[in-house]
C-alpha positions as CSV (number, residue, x, y, z in Angstrom):
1,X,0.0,0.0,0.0
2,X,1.2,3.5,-0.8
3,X,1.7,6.2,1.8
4,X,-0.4,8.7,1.3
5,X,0.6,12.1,2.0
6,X,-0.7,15.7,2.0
7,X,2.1,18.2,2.3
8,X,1.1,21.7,2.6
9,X,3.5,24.6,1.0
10,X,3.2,27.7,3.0
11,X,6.0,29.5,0.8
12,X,6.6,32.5,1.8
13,X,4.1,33.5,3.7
14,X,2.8,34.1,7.4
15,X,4.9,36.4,10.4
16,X,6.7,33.7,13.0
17,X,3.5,34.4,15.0
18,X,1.1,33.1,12.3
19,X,3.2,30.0,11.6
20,X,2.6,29.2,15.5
21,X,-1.0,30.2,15.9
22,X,-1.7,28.0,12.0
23,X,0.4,25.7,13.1
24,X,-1.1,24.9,16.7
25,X,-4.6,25.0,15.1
26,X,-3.3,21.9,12.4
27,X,-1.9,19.7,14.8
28,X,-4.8,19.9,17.1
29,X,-7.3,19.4,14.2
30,X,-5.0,16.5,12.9
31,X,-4.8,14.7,16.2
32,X,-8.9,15.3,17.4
33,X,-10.1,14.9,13.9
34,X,-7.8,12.3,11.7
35,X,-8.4,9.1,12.2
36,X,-6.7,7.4,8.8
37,X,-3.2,7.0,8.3
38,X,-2.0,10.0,5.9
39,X,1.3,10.9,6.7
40,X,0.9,15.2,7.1
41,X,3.6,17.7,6.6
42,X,4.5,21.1,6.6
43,X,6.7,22.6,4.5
44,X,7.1,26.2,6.3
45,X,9.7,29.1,5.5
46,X,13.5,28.3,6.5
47,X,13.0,30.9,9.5
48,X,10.4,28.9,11.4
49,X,11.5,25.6,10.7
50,X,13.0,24.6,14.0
51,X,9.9,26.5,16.3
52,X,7.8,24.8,14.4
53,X,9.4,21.4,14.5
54,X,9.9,22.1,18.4
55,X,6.2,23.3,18.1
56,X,5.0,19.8,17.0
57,X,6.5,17.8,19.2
58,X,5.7,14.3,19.1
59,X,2.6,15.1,16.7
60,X,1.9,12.6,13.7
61,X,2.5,16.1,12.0
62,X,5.8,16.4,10.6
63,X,7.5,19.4,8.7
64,X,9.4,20.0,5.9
65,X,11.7,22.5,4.0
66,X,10.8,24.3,0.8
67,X,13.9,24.0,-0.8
68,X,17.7,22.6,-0.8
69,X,21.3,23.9,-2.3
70,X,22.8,21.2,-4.8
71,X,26.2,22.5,-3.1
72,X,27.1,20.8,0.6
73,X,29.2,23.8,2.2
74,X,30.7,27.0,1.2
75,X,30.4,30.7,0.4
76,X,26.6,30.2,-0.8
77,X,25.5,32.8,1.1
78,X,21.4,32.6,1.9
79,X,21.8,28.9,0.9
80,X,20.6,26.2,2.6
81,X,21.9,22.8,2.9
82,X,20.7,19.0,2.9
83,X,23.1,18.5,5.8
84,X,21.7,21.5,7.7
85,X,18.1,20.6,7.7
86,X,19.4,16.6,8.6
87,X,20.9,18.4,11.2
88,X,17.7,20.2,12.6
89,X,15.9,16.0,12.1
90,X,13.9,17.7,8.8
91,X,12.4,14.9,7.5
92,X,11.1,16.0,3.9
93,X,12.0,18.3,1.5
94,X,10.2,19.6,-1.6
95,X,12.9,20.1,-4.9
96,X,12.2,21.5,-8.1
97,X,8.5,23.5,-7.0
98,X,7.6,24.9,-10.4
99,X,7.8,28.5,-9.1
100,X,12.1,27.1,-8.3
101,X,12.0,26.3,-12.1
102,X,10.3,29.3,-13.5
103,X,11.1,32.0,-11.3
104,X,15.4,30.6,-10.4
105,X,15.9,28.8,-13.7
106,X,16.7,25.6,-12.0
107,X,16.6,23.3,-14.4
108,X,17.0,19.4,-14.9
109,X,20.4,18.9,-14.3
110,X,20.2,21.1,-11.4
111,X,17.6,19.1,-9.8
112,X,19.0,15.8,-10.1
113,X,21.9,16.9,-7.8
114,X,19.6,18.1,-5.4
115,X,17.6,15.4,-5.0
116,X,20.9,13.7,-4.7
117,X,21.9,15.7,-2.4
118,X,18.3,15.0,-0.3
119,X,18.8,11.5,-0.3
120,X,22.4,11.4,0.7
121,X,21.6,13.2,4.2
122,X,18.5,11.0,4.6
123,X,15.7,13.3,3.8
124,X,12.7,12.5,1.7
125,X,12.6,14.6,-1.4
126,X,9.1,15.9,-2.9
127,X,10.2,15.7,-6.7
128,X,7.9,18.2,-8.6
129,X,7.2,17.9,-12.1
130,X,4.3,19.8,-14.1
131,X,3.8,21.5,-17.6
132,X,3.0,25.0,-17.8
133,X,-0.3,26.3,-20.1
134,X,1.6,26.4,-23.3
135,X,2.6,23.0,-23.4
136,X,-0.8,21.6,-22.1
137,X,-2.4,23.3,-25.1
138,X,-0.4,22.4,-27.6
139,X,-0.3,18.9,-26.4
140,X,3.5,18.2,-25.8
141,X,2.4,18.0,-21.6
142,X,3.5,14.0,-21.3
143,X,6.5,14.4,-22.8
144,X,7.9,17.3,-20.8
145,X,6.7,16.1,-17.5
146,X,8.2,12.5,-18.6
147,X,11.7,14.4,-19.6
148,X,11.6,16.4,-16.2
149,X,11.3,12.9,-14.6
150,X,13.9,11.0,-16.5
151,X,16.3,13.9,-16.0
152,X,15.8,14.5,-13.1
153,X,15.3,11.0,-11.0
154,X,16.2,8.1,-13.1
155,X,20.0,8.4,-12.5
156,X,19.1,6.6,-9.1
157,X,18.9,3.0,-8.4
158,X,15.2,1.3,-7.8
159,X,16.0,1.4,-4.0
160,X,16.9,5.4,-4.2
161,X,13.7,5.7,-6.4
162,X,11.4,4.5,-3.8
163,X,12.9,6.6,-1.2
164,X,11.4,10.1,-3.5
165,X,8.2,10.8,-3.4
166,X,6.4,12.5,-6.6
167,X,3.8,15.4,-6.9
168,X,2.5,16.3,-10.3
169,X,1.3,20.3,-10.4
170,X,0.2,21.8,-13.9
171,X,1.8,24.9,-13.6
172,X,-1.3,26.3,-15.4
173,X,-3.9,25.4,-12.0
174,X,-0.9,27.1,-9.6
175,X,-2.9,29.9,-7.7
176,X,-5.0,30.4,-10.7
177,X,-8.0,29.1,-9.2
178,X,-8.3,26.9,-11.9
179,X,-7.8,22.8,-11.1
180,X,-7.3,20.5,-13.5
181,X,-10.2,17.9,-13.9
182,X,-10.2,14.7,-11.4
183,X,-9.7,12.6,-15.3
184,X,-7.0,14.8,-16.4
185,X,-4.9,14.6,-13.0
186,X,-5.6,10.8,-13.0
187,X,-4.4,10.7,-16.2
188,X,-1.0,12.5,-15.9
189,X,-0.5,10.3,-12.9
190,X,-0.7,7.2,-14.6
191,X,1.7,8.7,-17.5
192,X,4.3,9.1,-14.5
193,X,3.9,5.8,-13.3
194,X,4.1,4.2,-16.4
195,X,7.0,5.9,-17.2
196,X,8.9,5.1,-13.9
197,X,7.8,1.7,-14.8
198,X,9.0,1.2,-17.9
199,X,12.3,1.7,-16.2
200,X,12.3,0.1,-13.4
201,X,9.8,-2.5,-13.6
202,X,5.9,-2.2,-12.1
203,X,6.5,-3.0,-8.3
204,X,9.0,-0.3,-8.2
205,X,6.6,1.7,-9.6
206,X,3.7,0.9,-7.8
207,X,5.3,1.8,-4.6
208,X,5.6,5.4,-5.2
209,X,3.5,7.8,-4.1
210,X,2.4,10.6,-7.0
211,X,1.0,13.4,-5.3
212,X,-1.3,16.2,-7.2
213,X,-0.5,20.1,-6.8
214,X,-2.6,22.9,-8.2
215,X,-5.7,24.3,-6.2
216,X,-6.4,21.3,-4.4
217,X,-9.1,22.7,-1.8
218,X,-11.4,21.2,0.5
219,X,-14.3,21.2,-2.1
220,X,-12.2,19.2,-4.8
221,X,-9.7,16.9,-2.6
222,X,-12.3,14.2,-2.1
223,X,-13.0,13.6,-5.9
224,X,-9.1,14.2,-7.1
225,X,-7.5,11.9,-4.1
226,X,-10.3,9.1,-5.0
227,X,-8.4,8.4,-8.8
228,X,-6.3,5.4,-8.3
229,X,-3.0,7.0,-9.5
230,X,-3.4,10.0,-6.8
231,X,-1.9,9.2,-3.3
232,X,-2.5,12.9,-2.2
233,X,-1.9,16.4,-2.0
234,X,1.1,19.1,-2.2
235,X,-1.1,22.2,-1.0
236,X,-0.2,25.8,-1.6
237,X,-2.5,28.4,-0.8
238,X,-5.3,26.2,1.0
239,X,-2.7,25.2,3.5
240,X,-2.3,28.8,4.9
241,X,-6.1,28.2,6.4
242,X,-6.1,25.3,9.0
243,X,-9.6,24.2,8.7
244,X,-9.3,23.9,4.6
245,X,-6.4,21.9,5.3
246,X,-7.1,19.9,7.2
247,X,-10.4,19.3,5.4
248,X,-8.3,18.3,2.6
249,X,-6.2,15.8,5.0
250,X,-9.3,14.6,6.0
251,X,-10.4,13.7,2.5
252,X,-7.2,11.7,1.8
């Protein structure tokens, strides 16, 4: 059985004194309210990841960095390290968010080495892959998300491949309001699968959990997260209010 995970992406919002009162409000939904296992995460701002790690406590709710450098060490400055946040016990990090590729032209290459880098100190990476509106409309979308995949993971072995954890986001449905259709995000799951698959065999495969990104919200989570090929959520703006999270959560 896949894990199924909802991982919410604040990114770069909230004062230190929001992320605690949002935060608090999560974890206490999550523990009074969640009664299935869906692994929850949140992937907060640099700045608060150690309060709000300290925060959580022993709560199923665990929390994740937005980002990673590809370098180890040196005169990076405003860089962040894999090492570092293994060194705070940051479990998960997300690499290659579409807003990292369009807005800090990190590209393929780039992200392979980070994701290297993730796996190397132990964390979990959140692999995202997604076409923007140009390319879903003129119906290239599978074969850039399947290049972003091959370029970017299939350099690791089937073991390393399982440790990553996949979220598909059309760039096009990213704070646009707009969601791509429950068929359309089933289908772009299964071409990820498939494709992981036909390298590494369908067990390999099969044990990855594809997550979906763009406007997931309460009123939409149930229907996406019931297609076979969807094992959850990577939640940006709906993850700033705790009771449309954890609505979403709840759907999973």
């Amino acid at each position: 059985m896949r894990k199924k995970i909802v991982a919410g992406n604040w990114k770069m919002n909230k004062t230190w004194e929001e992320a605690r009162i949002l935060t608090a409000e999560v974890m206490g939904m999550v523990a009074d309210e969640v009664t299935r296992p869906v692994e929850v995460i949140l992937c907060t701002p640099f700045v608060y990841l150690s309060s709000v790690k300290s925060q959580l406590g022993n709560s199923r709710v665990k929390v994740g960095a937005q980002n990673c450098s590809e370098h180890d060490a040196g005169a990076y400055t405003g860089e962040i390290s894999a090492g570092m946040l293994q060194s705070m016990g940051v479990p998960y990090v997300i690499i290659g968010h579409s807003e990292r590729r369009q807005y800090f032209a990190e590209n393929n290459k780039t992200l392979a080495v980070k994701t290297d880098k993730a796996l190397a100190s132990g964390l979990t990476p959140i692999f995202c892959c997604g076409e923007p509106l140009e390319i879903r409309e003129n119906g290239t979308h599978e074969a850039l998300v399947k290049q972003q995949v091959e370029e970017g993971l299939f350099h690791l072995s089937a073991d390393a491949i399982q440790k990553v954890v996949i979220a598909y986001e059309p760039v096009w449905a990213i704070g646009t309001g707009k969601t791509a259709t429950s068929q359309q995000a089933q289908e772009m799951h299964a071409v990820i699968r498939r494709h992981i698959a036909a390298k590494y065999g369908q067990m390999v495969a099969d044990s990855i959990s594809i997550l979906y990104g763009g406007s997931v919200k309460a009123d939409n989570a149930k229907e996406l997260f019931a297609c076979p090929d969807v094992d959850g959520g990577l939640v940006g703006g709906a993850s700033l209010k705790s009771r449309e999270f954890v609505e979403i959560v709840k759907a999973c």
